[in-house]
N, C-alpha and C positions, 0 to 999 in steps of 0.2 A: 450397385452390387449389395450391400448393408440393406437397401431397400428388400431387394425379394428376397435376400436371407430372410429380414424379419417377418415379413409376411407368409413364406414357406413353412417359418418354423415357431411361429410365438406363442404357440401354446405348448410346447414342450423342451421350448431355449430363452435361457437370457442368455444377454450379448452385454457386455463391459465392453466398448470398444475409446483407448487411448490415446492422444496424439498430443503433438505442439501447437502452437498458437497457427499452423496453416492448416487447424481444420475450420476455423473463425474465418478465414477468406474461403477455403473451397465450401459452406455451409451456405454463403448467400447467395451460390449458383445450382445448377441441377433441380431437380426432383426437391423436393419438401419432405423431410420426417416429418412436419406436421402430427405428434400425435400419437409419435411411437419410438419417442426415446425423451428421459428427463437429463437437462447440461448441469454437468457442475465443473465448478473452475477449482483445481487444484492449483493451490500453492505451495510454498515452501514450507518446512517445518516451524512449527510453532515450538513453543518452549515446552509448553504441557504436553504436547507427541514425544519430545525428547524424555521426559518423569512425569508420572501423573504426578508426582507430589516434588516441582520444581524447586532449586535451591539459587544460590544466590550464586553459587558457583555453575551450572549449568547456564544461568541467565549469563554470566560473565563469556562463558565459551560463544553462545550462539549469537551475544553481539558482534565478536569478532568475526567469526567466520561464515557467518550470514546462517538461511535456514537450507540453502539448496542440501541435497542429500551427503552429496561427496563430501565435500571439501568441510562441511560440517561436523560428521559424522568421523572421519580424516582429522579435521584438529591440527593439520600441521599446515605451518607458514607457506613453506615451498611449493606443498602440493596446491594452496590458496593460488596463490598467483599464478602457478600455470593452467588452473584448471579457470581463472578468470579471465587468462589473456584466449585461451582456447574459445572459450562462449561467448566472447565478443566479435571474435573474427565468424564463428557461426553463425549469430543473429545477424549482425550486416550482411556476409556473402553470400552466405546458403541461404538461407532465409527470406529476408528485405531482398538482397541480389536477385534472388528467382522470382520473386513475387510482385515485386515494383519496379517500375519502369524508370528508373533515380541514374541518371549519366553522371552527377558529379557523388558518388556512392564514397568516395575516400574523407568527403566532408563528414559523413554519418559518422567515422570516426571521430573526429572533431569534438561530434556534437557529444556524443558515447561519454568521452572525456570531460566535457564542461559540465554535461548535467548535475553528476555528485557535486558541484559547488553550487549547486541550486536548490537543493534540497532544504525543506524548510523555511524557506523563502517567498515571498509572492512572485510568482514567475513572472518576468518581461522578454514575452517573444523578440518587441524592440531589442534592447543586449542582445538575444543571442544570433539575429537576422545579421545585426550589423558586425559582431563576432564570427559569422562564418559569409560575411556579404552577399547575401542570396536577399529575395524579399521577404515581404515580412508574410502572404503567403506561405511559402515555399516555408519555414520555417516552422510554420504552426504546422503544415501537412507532416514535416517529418518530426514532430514531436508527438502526431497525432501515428504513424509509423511504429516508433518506438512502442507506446501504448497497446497495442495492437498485438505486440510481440512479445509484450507483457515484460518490458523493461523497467517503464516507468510509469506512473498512475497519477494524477492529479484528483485533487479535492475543492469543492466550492464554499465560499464563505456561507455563514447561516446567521440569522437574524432580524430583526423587523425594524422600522424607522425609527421608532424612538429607544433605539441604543445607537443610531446611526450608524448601524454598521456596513462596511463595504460590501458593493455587489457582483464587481466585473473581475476583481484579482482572484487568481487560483493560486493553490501552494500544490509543488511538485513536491514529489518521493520515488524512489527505486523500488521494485520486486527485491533485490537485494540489498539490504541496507550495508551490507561488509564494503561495499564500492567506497563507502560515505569516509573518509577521512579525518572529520571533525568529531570528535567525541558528543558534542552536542548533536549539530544536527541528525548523527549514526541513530543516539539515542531516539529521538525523534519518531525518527524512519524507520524505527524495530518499532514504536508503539504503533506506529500509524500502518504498517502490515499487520497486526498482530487485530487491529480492531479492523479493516478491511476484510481479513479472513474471516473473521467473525460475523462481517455485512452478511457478505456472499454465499455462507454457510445459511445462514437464515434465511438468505432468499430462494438458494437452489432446494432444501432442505424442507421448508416449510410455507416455503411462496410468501414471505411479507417482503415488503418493499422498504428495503432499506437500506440509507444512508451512512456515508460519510463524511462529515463538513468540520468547518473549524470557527470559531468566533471571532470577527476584528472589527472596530469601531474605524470614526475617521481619525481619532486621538490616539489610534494604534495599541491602544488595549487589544491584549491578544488572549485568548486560551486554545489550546492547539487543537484542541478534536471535540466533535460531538457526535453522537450516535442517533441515527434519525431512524423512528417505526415507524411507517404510513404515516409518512409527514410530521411524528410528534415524538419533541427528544426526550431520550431515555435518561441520558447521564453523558455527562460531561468530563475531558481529561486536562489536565495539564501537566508538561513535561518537565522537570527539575532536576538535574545529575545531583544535587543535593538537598537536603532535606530538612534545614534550618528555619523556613521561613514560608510563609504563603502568600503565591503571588497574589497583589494587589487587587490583581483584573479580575481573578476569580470572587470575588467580595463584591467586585464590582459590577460584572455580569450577573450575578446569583441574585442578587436587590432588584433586577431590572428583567430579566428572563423568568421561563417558565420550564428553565431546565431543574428537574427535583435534584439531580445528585451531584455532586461537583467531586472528583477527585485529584489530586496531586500525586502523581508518581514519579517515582527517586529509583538510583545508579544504588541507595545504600541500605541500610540495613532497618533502620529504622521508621517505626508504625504507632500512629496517635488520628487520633482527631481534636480539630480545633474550630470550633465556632461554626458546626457542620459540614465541615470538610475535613475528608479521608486523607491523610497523608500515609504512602506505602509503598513499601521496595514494589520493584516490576514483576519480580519472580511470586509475589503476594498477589499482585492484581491480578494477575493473570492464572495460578490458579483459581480463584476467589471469584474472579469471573467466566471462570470456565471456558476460557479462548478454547476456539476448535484448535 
């Protein structure tokens, strides 16, 4: 139908047309746009949609209450929680329900639930296979489910042999970071939304191909994110709820890499550079970096 609309009418109609994550499965059947429409992936609110010129108290609000519109925007606890017990039973029943063929589908809640404690973390299908005893298949499918639905995202390691950095561990995150419980890893998972939006925006945007990955050695030096152009990194993040000190790894990566900028981002208020590295509240990078 979209089809011979557009072709009836495209020299005197644009068409905006909007959905959930089931037009990503009805997309790889039928007819082909091929050619006659650009994708872009809407996410949640970023901090800079909320104030072009973000404070440190808006960054406070939108860690809690995630970026979705409501419950964001809303600001209050109660409406929080029933508007998240609501979206959950969505995604699995209406959703995943109609669209996959999944008989033990009560496990999805399960999974729904353990995920926030894996955030930030190198993910191990193992745990969570033998956590909901299914294989270790079945497990990856429905993590790859999730993904799809645009619940949760994964990221791949980056780096070359001689930092010996890991190849096969991936680190998970949520679409909504408000899910995340731990102050740490929440914080995390807002930065690591806030620079995926930013991937996605540049590729739908301006077509460059671009990443999101993170640094880990086998000695478990870690820096949580890097920003990848056509294969070559921009600048690099690491994530701090405090602002005291510089992590080591970073020094330690930067000597060894050919990432030019290295950042450290903080929960607080204070902004320096030390020994070329940026240290700055989140509500500062992100305007400063212009996150979409």
């Amino acid at each position: 139908m979209v089809k011979g609309f557009y072709d009836s009418n495209k020299s005197s109609v644009s068409f905006l047309i909007t959905g959930s994550a089931r037009l990503d499965y009805y997309s790889k059947g039928g007819d082909s746009l091929q050619g006659r429409y650009h994708y872009y992936r809407l996410h949640p609110l970023s901090l800079n949609e909320l104030n072009v010129k973000p404070t440190h108290d808006d960054f406070k609000g939108i860690l809690r209450f995630g970026g979705f519109p409501e419950p964001c925007l809303k600001g209050e606890e109660r409406f929080w929680r029933r508007w998240q017990k609501e979206r959950v039973q969505r995604v699995i029943y209406d959703d995943i329900g109609l669209l996959e063929n999944i008989r033990e589908i009560s496990l999805l809640e399960l999974l729904a639930e353990e995920l926030p404690n894996r955030v930030g973390a190198p993910l191990s299908v193992k745990n969570l296979k033998e956590l909901l005893d299914v294989s270790h298949e079945t497990a990856d499918r429905w993590i790859q489910i999730f993904e799809r639905m645009y619940y949760c995202f994964r990221i791949a390691p980056y780096g070359a042999p001689k930092i010996r950095a890991v190849k096969k561990e991936q680190k998970l995150y949520l679409w909504d970071w408000s899910l995340v419980s731990e102050p740490v890893p929440r914080f995390e998972n807002f930065i690591a939304s806030q620079l995926l939006k930013l991937c996605h925006f540049r590729e739908d945007t301006e077509g460059f191909k671009m990443e999101l990955r993170f640094l880990r050695d086998t000695d478990k030096r870690e820096v949580d994110f890097v920003v990848l152009e056509e294969g070559k990194p921009l600048f690099a993040v690491e994530c701090k709820t405090g602002a005291k000190s510089i992590s080591p790894s970073i020094y330690y990566f930067k000597e060894r890499t050919h990432i030019p900028i290295f950042f450290q981002v903080h929960e607080q208020k204070d902004d320096y550079v030390k020994n070329g590295v940026r240290v700055l509240p989140a509500h500062t990078f992100c305007r400063e970096m212009k996150l979409p």
